[in-house]
N, C-alpha and C positions, 0 to 999 in steps of 0.2 A: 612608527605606526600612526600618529594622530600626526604628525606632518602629511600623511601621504595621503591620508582619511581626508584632512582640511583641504587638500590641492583639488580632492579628485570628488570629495563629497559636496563642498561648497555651493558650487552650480546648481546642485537636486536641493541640498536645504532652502535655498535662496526660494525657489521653487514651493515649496510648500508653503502652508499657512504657521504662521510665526509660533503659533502653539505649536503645532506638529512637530517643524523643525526642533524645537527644546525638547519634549519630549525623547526624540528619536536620539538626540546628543546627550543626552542624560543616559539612557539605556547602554548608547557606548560606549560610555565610561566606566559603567558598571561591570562591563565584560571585555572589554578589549586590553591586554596587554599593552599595560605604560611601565615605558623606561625609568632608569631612579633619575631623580632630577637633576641637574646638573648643579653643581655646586655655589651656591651665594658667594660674592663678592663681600668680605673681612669687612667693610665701610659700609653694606646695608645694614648689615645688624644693629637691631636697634631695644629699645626696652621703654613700654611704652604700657601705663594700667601695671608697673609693677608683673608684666609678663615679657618675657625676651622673644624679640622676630625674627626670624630668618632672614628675613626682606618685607620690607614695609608696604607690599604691591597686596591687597586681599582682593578675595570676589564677592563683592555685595551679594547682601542679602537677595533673593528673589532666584537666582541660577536654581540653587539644590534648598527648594523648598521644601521639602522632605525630609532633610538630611540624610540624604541617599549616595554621594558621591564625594563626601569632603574629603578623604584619603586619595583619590582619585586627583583631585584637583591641586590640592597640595603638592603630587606630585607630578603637579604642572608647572611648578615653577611658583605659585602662589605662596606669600610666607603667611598667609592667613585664609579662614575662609569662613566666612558668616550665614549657617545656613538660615533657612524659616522665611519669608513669616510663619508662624506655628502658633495655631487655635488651641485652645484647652480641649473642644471636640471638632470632631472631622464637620470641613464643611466643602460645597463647592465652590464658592466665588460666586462670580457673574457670571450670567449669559455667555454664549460665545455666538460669533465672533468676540472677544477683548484683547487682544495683543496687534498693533498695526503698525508695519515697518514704514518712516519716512528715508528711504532708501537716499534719493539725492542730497536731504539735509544730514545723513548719521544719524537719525532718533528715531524712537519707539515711542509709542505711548499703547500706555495699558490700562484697562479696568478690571484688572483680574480682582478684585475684591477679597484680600485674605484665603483663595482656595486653599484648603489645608488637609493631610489626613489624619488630622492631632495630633495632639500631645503623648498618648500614648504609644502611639508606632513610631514618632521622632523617638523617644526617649532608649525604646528599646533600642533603634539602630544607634544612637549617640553610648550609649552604655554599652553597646558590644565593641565599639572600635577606641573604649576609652584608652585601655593600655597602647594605645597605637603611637600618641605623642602627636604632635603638633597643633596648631594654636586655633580651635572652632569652638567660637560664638554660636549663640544661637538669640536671632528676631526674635521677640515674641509679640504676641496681638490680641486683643477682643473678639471673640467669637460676637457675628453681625446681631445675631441675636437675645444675646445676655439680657440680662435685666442687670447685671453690677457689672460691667466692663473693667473697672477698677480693682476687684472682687476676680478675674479674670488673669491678669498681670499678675496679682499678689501670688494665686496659683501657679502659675506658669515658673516665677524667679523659683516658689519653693521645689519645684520637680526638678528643674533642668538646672541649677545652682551644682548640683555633685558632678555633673560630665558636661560641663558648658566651661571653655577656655573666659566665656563672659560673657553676658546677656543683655541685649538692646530693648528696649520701651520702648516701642513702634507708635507712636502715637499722630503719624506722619502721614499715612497712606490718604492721597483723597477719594478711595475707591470703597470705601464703609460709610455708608451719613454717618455723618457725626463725631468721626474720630478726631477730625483737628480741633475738635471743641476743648478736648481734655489738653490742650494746647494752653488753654487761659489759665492765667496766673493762681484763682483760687482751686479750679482742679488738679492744676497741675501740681499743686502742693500739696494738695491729699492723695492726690498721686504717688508722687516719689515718696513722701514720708513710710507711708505705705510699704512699696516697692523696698526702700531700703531697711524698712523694719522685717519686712518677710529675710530679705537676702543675710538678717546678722541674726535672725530666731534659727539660720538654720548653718552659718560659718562655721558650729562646731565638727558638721559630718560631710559640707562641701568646701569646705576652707572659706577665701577670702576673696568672692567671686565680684571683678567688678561690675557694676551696673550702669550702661551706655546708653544716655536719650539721643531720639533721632527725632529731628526738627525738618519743618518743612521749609523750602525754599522761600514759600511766599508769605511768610510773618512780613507784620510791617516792623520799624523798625522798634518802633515802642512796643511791639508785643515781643519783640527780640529780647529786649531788655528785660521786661518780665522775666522769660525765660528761661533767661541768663541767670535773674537775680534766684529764681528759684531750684536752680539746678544748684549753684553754688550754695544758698542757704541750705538745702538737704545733702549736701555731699556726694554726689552722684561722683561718677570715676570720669565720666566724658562723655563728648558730645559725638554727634556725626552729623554733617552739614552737609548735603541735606538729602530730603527723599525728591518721589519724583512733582513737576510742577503741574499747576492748574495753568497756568499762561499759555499763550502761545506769541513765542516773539514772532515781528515783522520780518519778513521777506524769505518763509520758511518757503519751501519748490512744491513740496507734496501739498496742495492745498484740499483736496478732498480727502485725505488722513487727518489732516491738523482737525480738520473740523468734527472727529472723533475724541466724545467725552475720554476722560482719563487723565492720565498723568503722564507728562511729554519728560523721559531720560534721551541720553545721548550729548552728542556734540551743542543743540541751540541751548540746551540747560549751562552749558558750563560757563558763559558769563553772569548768569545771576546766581548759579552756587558758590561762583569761585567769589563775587561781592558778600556775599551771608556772610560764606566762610570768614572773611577779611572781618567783616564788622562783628562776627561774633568772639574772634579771636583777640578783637580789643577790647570788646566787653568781660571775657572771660580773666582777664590779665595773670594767664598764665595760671590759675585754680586749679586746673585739670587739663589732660587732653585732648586735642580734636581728631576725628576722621573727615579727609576731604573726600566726598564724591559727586559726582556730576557731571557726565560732559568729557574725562578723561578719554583722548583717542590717540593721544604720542605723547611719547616721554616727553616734550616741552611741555604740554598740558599736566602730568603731574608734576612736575618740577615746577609750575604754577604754583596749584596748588598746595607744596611744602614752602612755600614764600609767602603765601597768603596765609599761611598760620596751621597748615596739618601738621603731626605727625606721622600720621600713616596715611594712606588713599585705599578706594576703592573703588573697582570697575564692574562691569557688565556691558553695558548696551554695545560699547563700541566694540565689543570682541564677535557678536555680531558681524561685525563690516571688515573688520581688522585682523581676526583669528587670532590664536595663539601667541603668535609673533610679536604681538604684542606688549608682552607682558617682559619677554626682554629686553626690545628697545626699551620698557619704561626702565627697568635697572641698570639700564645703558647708559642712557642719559642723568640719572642721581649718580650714579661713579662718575662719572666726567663731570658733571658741575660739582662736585665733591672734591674732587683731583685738582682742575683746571682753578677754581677758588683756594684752594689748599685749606679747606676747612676740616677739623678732625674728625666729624661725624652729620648725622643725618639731622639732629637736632642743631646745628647750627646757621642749619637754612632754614626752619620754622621760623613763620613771621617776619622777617626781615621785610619781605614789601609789603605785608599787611596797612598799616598807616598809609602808606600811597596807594592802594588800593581803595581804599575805605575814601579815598579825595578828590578819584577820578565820576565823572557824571555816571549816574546811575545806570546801569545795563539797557535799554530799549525790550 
């Protein structure tokens, strides 16, 4: 059914305005008849935050910002699924137009700004599909207009801590003034201190939820280090590297897109996420684990990025361009460099090219 929907739908979503098209693919997942997933390969399984994965392939945050369709997607072949961003109350985002497909280079860039319908309508549909089983996070974010954004976060881990597989500290998006600010080293401590104090005030009735910072691509490298040093100082469970960028590299095709404020994902993100990645996975030395995303469009591109120091990845943008299909070749290709290396697990490609990564001249 969603093979035949992608063959025959494609052409019309292509077609609409990039909101639209999400929208409309969101609704028919909510009702359309999906098959059970086909069965993971013995060698994806992996255990990663002290949670066990099916397959280490997730769907970034941003898809089912809602949390409207993560059983859906799950079983799409996804061994994870990270819904949210998710505001403590309903807000809309930006303006629209904000979502603009760079169709010739693979990317998107967005100013969706945190659109959310709260915390309370996430919460209920996350608590209704909790006995369902398998493994959803949930982003969480500052409503644009708080007056304690921090105060925000705190709220958020105490809600969704009881039916959240594990919760991301979004503090990444550059689509809110001012969120990467909580980026610097002294907020960012009172931050997490915070964040981890709420997520153990409340371990006795949601267990032992871990707690995931998402960093943005364009730290320099000395605010990496910060970072790093503050993420590891408060104990955080892991990283994810990275959200989407402010840049815009050279010799992108769509140039009246590029020149749309927001945050460029996709294929031109993945040589400067998949560098962070590298440089943060030597800073980290192994304290905790990463998620890579960015730029993922073929299983050599996550098979990248698990050399460059992930142990799990995450997609979005390129399923856009690439559909579903996707998501197998990426398991396709971790079995076969898994196989073809004779290595015994997924964890024993983590990092290995990191240090030669981290050597090569800096992304353009």
């Amino acid at each position: 059914m969603i093979g035949l929907f992608e063959r025959l739908g494609a052409p019309f979503l292509q077609a609409l305005d990039p909101e639209q098209a999400h929208g409309l693919t969101v609704k028919m997942l909510k009702f359309a008849p999906l098959p059970q997933p086909a069965r993971n390969h013995k060698r994806l399984a992996t255990r990663v935050f002290n949670l066990n994965f099916p397959n280490p392939v997730g769907m970034a945050a941003g898809f089912d910002k809602h949390a409207e369709v993560a059983d859906a997607l799950l079983r799409l072949g996804f061994g994870f699924v990270e819904a949210g961003t998710i505001t403590p109350r309903p807000q809309p985002g930006n303006p629209r137009p904000r979502v603009f497909r760079l169709t010739a280079d693979g990317g998107v860039i967005n100013r969706l700004g945190f659109n959310s319908q709260g915390a309370e309508v996430a919460l209920r549909r996350l608590a209704a599909r909790a006995s369902a089983g398998g493994i959803v996070g949930v982003n969480v974010g500052a409503n644009k207009d708080s007056a304690d954004r921090t105060a925000d976060y705190v709220r958020l881990i105490e809600l969704f801590a009881p039916v959240a597989s594990y919760v991301t500290v979004n503090v990444s998006s550059p689509n809110t003034q001012g969120l990467r600010n909580l980026q610097q080293a002294k907020a960012l401590d009172d931050l997490l201190a915070r964040v981890v104090d709420a997520r153990e005030r409340v371990v006795a009735q949601a267990g032992p939820t871990p707690v995931l910072l998402k960093i943005a691509p364009d730290l320099t490298l000395a605010e990496l280090d910060d970072v790093v040093g503050v993420a590891r100082a408060r104990k955080v469970d892991g990283m994810i590297v990275g959200n989407t960028t402010i840049s815009r590299p050279p010799g992108l095709q769509e140039i009246s897109a590029a020149k749309e404020a927001g945050g460029l994902s996709g294929r031109p993100l993945f040589p400067l996420s998949t560098r962070m990645l590298a440089e943060t996975y030597v800073r980290v030395e192994e304290a905790f684990p990463l998620v890579g995303v960015g730029g993922i469009d073929s299983g050599a591109a996550a098979l990248a990025k698990f050399r460059a120091g992930a142990s799990l990845v995450q997609l979005y943008s390129a399923l856009v361009f690439r559909g579903l299909s996707l998501i197998a070749e990426i398991k396709q290709t971790l079995v076969a460099a898994l196989e073809g290396e004779q290595l015994g697990g997924l964890s024993d490609l983590v990092g290995v090219d990191a240090a030669a990564v981290t050597a090569e001249a800096w992304p353009a």
